[in-house]
N, CA, C and O of each residue as an XYZ file, in Angstrom:
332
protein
N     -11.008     19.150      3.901
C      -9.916     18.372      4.404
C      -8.775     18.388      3.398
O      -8.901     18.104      2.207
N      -7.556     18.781      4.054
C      -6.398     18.619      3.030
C      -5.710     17.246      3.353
O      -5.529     16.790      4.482
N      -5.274     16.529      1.865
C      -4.035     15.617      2.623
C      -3.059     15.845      2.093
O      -2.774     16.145      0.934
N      -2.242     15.623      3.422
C      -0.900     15.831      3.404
C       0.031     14.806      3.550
O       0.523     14.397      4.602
N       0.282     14.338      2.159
C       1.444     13.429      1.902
C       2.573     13.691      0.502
O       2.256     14.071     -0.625
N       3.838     13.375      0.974
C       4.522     14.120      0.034
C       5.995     12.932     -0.263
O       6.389     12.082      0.536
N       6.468     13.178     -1.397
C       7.433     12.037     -1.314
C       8.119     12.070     -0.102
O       7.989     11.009      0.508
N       8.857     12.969      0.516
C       9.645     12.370      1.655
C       8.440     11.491      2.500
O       8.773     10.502      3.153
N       7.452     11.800      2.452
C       6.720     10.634      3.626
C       7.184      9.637      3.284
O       7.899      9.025      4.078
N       6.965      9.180      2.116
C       7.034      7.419      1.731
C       8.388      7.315      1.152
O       8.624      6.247      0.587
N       9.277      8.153      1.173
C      10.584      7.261      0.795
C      11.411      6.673      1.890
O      11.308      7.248      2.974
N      12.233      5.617      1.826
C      13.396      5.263      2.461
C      14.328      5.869      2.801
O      14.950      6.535      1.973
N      14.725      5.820      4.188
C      15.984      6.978      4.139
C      17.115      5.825      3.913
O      18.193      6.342      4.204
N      17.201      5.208      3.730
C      18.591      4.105      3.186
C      18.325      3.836      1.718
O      19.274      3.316      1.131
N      17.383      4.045      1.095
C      17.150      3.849     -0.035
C      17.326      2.098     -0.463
O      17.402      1.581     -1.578
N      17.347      1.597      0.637
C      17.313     -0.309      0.400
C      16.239     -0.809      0.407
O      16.034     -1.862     -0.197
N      15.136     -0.068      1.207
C      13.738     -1.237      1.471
C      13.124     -1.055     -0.240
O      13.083     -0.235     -1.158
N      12.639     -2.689      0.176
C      11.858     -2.869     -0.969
C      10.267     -2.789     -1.045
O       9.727     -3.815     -0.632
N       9.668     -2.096     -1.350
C       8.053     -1.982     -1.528
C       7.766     -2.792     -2.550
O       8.380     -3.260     -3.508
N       6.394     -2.857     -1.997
C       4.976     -4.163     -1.959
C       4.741     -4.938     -0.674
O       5.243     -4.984      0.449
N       3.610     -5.612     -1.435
C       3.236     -6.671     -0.043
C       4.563     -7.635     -0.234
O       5.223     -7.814     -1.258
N       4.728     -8.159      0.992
C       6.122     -9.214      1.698
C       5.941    -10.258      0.943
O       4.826    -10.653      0.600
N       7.109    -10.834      0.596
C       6.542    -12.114     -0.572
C       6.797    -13.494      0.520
O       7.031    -14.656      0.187
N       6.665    -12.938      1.897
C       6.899    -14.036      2.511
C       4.878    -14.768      2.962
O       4.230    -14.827      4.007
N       4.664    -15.071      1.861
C       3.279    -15.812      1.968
C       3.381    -17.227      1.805
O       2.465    -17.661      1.106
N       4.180    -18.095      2.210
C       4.112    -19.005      2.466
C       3.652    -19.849      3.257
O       4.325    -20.039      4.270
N       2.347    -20.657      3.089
C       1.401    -21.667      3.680
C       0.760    -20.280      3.985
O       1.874    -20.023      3.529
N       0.276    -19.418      4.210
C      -0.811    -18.278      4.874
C      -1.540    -17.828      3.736
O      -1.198    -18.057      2.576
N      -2.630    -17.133      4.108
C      -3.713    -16.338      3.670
C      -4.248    -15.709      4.165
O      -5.246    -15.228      3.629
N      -3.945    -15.418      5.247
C      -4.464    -14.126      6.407
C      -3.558    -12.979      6.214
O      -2.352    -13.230      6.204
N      -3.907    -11.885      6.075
C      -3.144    -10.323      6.059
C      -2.394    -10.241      7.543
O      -2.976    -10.863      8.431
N      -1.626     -9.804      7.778
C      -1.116     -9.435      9.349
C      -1.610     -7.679      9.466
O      -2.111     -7.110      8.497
N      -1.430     -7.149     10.474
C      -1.129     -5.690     10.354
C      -0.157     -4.755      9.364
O      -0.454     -3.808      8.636
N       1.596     -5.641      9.731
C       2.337     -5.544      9.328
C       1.930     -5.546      7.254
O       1.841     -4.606      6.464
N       1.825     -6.644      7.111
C       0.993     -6.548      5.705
C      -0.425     -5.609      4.990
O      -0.635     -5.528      3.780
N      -1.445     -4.839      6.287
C      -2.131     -4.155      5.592
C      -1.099     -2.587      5.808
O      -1.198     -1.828      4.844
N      -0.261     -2.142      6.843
C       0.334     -1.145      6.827
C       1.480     -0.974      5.582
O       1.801      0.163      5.237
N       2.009     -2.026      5.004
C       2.840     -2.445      4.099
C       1.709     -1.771      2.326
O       1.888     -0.984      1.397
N       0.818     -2.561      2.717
C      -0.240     -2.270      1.575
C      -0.667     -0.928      1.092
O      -0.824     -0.434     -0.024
N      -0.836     -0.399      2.640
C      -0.960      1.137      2.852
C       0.233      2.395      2.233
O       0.183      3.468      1.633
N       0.927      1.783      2.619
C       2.504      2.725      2.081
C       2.342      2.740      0.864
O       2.267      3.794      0.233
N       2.251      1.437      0.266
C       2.094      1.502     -1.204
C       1.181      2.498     -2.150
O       1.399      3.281     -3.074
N      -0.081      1.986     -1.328
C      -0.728      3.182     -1.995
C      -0.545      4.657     -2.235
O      -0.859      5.312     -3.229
N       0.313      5.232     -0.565
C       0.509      6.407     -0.931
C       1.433      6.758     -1.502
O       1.711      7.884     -1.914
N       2.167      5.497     -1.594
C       3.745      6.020     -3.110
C       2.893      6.627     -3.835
O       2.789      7.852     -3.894
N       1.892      5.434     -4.739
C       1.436      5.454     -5.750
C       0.876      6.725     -5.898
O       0.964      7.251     -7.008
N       0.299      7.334     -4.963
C      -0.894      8.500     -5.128
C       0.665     10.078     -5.398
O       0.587     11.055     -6.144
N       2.060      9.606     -4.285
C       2.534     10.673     -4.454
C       3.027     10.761     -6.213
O       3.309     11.857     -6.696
N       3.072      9.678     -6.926
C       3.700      9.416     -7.955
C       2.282      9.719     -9.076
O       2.297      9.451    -10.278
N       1.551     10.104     -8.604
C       0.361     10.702     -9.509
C      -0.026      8.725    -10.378
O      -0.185      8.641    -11.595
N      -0.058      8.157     -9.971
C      -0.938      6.920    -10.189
C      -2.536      6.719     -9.466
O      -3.349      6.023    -10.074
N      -2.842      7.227     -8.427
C      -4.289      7.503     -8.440
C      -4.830      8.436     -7.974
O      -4.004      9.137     -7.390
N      -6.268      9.006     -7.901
C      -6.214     10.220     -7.449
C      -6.318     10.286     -6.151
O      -5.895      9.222     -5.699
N      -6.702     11.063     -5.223
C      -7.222     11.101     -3.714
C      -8.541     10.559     -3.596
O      -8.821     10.306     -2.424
N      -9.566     10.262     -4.534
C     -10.405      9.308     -4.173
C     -10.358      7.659     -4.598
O     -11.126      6.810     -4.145
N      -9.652      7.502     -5.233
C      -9.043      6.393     -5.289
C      -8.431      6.019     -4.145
O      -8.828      5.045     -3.505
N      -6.957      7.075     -3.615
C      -6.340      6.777     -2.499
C      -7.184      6.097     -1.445
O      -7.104      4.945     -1.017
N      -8.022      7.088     -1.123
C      -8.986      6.713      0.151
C     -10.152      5.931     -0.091
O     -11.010      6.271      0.725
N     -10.559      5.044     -0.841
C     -11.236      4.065     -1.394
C     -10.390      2.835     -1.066
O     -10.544      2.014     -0.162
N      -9.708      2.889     -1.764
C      -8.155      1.380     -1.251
C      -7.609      1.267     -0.195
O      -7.428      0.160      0.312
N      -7.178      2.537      0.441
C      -6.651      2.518      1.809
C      -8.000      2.125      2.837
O      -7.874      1.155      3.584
N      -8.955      2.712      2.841
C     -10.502      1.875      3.377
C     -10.477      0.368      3.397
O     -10.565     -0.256      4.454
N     -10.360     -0.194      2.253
C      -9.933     -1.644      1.940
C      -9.116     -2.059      2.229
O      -9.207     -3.215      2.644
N      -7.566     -1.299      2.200
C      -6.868     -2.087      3.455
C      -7.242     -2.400      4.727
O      -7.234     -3.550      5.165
N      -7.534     -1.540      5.273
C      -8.068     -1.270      6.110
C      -8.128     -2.365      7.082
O      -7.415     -2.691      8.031
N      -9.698     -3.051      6.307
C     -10.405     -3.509      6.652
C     -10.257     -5.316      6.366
O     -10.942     -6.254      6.775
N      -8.804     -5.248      5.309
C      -9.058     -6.441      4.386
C      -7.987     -7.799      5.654
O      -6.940     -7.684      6.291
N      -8.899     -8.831      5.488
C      -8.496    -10.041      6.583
C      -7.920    -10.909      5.763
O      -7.609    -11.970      6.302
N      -7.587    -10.766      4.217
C      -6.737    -12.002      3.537
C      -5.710    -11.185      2.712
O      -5.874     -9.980      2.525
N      -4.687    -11.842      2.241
C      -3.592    -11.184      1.561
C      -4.376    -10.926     -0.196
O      -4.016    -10.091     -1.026
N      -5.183    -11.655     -0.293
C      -6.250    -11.844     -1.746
C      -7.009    -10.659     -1.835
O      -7.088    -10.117     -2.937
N      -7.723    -10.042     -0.614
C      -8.092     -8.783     -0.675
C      -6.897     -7.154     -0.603
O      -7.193     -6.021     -0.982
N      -5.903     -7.510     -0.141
C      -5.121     -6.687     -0.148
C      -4.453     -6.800     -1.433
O      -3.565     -5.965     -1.609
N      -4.634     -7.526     -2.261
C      -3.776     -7.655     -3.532
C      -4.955     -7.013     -4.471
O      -4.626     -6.706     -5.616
N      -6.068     -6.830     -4.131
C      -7.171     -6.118     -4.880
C      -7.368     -4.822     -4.571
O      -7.879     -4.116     -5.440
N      -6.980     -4.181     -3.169
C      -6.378     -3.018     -3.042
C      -4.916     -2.690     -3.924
O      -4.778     -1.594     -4.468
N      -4.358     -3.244     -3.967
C      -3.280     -2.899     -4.421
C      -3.535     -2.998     -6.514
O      -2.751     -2.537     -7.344
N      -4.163     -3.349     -6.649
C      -4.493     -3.669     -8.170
C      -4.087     -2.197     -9.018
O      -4.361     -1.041     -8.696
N      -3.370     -2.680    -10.157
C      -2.682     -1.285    -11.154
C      -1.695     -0.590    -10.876
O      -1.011      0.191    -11.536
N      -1.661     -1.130     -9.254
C      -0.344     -0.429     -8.996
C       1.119     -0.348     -9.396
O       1.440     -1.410     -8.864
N       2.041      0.015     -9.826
C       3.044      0.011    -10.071
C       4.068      0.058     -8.784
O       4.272      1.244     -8.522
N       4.628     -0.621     -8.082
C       5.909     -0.997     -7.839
C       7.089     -0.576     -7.913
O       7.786     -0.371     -6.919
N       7.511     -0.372     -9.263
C       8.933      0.532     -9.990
C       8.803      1.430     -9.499
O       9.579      2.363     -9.705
């Protein structure tokens, strides 16, 4: 299996959006979709930016996946860089 992801996948074409999870967590603790697909992007910045490898990638993205609180998606997201 090859994957195929490359910076143009995950960049912005306005170059305005901001990546990470939404800091709109106020009163909640449940993940939405919107928040594990959010989680997801991230990771594959990270992987295009050589921060983890492809089994890492697909180890975390699994955990998004699957994850029903914003607490588990912030443990997917762990080491990640942002910048």
């Amino acid at each position: 299996m090859t994957l195929g992801i490359a910076v143009a996948d995950v960049e912005s074409p306005d170059g305005r959006r901001a990546h990470g999870v939404p800091e709109a967590r106020y009163d909640r603790t449940d993940a939405t979709e919107a928040d594990r697909d959010e989680a997801i992007d991230c990771l594959k910045r990270a992987y295009v930016n050589d921060q983890l490898t492809t089994d890492e990638l697909a180890e975390r993205v699994a955990i998004a996946h699957v994850a029903e609180t914003l607490d588990q998606l912030d443990a997917a997201l762990a080491d990640v860089s942002f910048s």
